[in-house]
N, C-alpha and C positions, 0 to 999 in steps of 0.2 A: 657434167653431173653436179658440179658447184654448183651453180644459177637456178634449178629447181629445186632444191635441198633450202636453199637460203630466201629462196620465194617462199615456202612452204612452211617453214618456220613464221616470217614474219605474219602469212596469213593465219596462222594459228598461235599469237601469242594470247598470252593470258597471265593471271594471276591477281595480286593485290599489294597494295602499301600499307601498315597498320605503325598507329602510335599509339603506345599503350603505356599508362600510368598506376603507378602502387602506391599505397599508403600504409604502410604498417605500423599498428599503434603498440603501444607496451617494451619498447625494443630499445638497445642503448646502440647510440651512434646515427646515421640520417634515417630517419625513417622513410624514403620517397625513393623511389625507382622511376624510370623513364626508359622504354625500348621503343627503340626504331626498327621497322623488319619491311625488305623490301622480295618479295615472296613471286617471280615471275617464271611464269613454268611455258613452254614450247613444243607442240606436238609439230610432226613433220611425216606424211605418207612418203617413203622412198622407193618402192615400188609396190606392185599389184601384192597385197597380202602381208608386206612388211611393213611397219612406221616406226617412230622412235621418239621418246616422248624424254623430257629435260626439267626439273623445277629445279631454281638455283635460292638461296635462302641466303640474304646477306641482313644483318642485323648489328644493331651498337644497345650497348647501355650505359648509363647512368645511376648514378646513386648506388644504393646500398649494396654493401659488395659481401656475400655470407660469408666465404673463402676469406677475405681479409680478417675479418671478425675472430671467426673461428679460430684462427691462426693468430692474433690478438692475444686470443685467452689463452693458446697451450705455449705463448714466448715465441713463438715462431715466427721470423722474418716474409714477409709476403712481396716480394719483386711488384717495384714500378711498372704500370705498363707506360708503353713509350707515348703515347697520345692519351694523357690523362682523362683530357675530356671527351673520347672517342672510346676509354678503357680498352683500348688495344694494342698490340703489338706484332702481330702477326696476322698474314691474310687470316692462317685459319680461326683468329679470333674473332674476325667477322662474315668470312664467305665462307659456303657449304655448296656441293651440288649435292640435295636431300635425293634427288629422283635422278635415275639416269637410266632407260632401260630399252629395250629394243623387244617387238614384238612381233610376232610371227604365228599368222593365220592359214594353219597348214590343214589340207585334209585332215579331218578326224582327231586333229590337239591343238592346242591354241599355247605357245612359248610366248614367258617373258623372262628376257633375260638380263640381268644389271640389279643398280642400286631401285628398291621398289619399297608398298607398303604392305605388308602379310598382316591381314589381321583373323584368325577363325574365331566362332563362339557365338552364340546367341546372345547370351545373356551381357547384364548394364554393370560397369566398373572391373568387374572381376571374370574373367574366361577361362577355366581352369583347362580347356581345351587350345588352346592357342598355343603354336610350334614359340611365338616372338611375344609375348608377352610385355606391353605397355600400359601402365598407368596413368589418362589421360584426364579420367573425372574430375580432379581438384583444380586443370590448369583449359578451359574451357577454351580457350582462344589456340591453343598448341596445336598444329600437325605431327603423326606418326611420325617417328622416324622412319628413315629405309633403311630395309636392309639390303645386303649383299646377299643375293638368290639368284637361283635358274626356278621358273614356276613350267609345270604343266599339266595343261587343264584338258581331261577328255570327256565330252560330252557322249552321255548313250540316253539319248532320248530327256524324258524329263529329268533322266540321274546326272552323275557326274562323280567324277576321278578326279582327284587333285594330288600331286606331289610338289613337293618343295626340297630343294636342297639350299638352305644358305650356309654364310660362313660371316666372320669379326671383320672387323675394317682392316686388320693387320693380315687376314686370309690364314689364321692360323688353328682356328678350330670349326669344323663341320659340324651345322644342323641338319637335320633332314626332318619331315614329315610326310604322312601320307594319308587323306581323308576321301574316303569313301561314301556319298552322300545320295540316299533313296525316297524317290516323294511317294508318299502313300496316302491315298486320297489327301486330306487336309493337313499331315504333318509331315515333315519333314526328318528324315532320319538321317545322322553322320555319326560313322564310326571313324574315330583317329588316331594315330599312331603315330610316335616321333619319339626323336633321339637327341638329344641337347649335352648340358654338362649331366641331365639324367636321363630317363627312360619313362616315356610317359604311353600310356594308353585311355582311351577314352572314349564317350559316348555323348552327342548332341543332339536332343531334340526339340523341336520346337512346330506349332501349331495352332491352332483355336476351336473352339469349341464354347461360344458365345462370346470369350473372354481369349484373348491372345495369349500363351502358355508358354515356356519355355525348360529345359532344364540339362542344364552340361554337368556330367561326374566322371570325373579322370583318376588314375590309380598312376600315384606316380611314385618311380624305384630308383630312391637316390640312398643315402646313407640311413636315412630315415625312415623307410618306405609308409607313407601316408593315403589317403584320400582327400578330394575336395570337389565340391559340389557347389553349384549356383542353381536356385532353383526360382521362378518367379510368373507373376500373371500383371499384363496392364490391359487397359478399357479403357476406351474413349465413348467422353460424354459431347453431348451435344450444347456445349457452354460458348457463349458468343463463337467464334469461328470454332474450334473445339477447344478440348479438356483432356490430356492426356492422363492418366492416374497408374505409376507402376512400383510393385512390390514385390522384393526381392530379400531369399534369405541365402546365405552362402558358407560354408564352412570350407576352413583351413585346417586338417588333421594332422598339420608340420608344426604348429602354432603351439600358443600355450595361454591356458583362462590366465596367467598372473602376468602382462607384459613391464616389464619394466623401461624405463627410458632407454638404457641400454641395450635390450634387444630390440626394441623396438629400431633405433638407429642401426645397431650391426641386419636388423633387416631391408630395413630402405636401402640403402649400402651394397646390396649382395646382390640385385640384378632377379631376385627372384622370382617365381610367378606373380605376388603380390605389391611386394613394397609392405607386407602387411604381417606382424607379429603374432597375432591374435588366430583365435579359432572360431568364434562363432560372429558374424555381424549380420546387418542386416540394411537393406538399403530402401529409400522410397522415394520417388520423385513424381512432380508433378509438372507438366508444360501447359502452360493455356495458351493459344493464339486469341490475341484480344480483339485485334483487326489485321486488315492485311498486313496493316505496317509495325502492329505490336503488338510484343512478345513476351512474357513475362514466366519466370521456371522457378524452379527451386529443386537440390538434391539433398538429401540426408543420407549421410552415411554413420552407420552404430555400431559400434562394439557390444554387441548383448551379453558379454562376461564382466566388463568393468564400467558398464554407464557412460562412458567418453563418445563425442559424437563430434561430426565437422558438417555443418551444415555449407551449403553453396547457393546462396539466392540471384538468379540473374533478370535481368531489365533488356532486353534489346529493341531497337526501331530500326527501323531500314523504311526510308520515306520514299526510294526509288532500288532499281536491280544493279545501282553500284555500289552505295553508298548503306554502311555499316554501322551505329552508333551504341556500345552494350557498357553496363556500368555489372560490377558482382560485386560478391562478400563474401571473406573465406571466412566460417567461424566457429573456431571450437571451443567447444563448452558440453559440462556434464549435465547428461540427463537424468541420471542418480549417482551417488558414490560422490568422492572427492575427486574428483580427475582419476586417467591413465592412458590408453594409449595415444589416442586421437586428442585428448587434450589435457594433458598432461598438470598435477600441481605445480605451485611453485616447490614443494620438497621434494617431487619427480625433478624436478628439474638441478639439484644440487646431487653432484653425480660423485662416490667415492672410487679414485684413480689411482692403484696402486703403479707405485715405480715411474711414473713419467718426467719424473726430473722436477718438480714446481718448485719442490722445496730440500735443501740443505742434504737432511738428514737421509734420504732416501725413499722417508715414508709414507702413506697414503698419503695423498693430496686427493683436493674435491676444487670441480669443475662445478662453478655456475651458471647455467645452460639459459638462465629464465631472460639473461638481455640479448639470442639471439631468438625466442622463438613471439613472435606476434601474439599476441591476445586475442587481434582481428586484422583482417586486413580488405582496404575497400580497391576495386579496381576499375578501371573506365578507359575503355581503348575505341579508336573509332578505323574502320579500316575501308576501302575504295579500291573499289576494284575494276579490273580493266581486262 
């Protein structure tokens, strides 16, 4: 059984090698990053109905290290890595297996079982219906993580049953969810349900009706009990190869109109549906295909309570079906107001820290937050695939 297993593999390998470059401007200490990521993933048929699929993600970086930084400003000692110029010290500081999962096309349910990617939601940046919850809009170039899951999918005609149970990389706390999904003539209807560190229930639809439509609202019961909603319409124009044009509003009723830098960070931080402090935003993006070979996008994301916005402009060419070449710009700045969340002043950024040791007497101390956070940052990675 070895020798077809190991045939089967190499006939299906695949993936990419990417080197990717930072420049972050405004910032104290290197402003320049450099990642190396070699991304090769291995499908494998094992028998009639079963296969088993593999992406291994091994990566290094260079330059700017935030963790050191950070740790800089609170006095805190930051351990050497052992290969300075490799920034490692441990496999698992450069090797992952992201995918690892086994499939099984049985009458009537389709199993996957292992490390995989779960993503539900119609809607662009924010999916308040999603069991896994990843925030991937500001970092264009990144793969989902996987999670730890059993999925199973049963088809009943054009519908479809999906459950999911995952769990942590430690196997110490159970997700589960379960979406139910009905096509009616032109739209699509998902009702979903899941169980996390809270209790979420919700409703996905999406459709057209001249204009492509969408709109996810979950009611989710944690300490807090909230709503949140994404609702939105894109259209594509007929501009040299097209013109894609999308708009999107979304609320967070966990949030709050005044974020401060502080919440804002204890949200990033928390693993939450968001990554996002705030209640009401708003998002727009646009893609043109210029020619076959280029690409050229932009996203804006807004805070509509405090004027703070991060726009994301991106450039791609791909001159043949290997080879990848895309420059972007991450940039936040206010579109009214003096900064807040998305792009924060320099006096958001001087932060008052009661008790953390800085100084003598015991008493507030203040954290100046403005030489780790960029003004702008340009990015230019080119990636080859095989």
């Amino acid at each position: 059984m070895i020798l077809p297993i190991a045939s089967a593999l190499a006939a299906d390998a695949s993936g990419y090698a990417e080197v990717r470059g930072h420049l972050h401007l405004g910032v104290d200490g290197e402003a320049w990053e450099l990642v190396e990521h070699l991304r090769p993933a291995f499908d494998a048929e094992l028998a009639e109905r079963w296969s088993m699929s593999t992406v291994v993600d091994v990566g290094f970086h260079q330059g700017r290290d935030l963790e050191a930084l950070a740790n800089e400003l609170l006095g805190q000692p930051t351990a050497a890595e052992s290969n300075e110029l490799l920034g490692v010290s441990r496999v698992e500081d450069y090797l992952a297996v992201d995918r690892l999962y086994l499939d099984a096309y049985l009458p009537g349910v389709d199993l996957r079982l292992g490390r995989q990617a779960v993503n539900w939601g119609s809607a662009l940046v924010l999916n308040p219906t999603d069991p896994f919850p990843e925030l991937l809009a500001t970092e264009p170039w990144r793969a989902r993580t996987g999670v730890n899951a059993a999925r199973a999918t049963v088809p009943l005609g054009e519908h479809q049953l999906q459950a999911v149970l995952g769990t942590d990389d430690a196997f110490t706390e159970l997700k589960g969810a379960l979406r139910g999904t009905l096509v009616a003539g032109r739209t699509d209807v998902s009702l979903v349900g899941a169980y996390r560190d809270d209790a979420m229930v919700g409703v996905d639809l999406r459709g057209t009706l001249g204009v492509g439509w969408w709109a996810e609202a979950a009611l989710v019961a944690d300490s807090d009990p909230h709503e949140e909603l994404a609702i939105g319409v894109d259209y594509s124009f007929p501009v040299l190869q097209t013109l894609v044009v999308m708009v999107q509003y979304d609320r967070l009723g966990g949030g709050s109109t005044d974020v401060t830098p502080a919440t804002a960070i204890a949200a990033a931080a928390s693993g939450d549906t968001s990554g996002f402090a705030g209640q009401n935003y708003g998002v727009l993006s646009a893609s043109l295909a210029a020619t076959y070979m280029l690409s050229v996008s932009a996203l804006h994301l807004q805070n509509l309570d405090d004027g703070s916005a991060y726009s994301i402009p991106t450039i791609g060419l791909a001159p043949n079906s290997w080879l990848e070449v895309s420059a972007a710009a991450q940039l936040p700045w206010a579109v009214w107001g003096e900064g807040g969340e998305l792009a924060p002043s320099e006096d958001d950024l001087v932060l008052a820290v009661p008790g953390i040791g800085l100084d003598d007497s015991g008493a507030s101390s203040t954290l100046d937050l403005n030489g780790l956070m960029p003004t702008a940052t340009f990015i230019l990675w080119t990636r080859v695939y095989f």
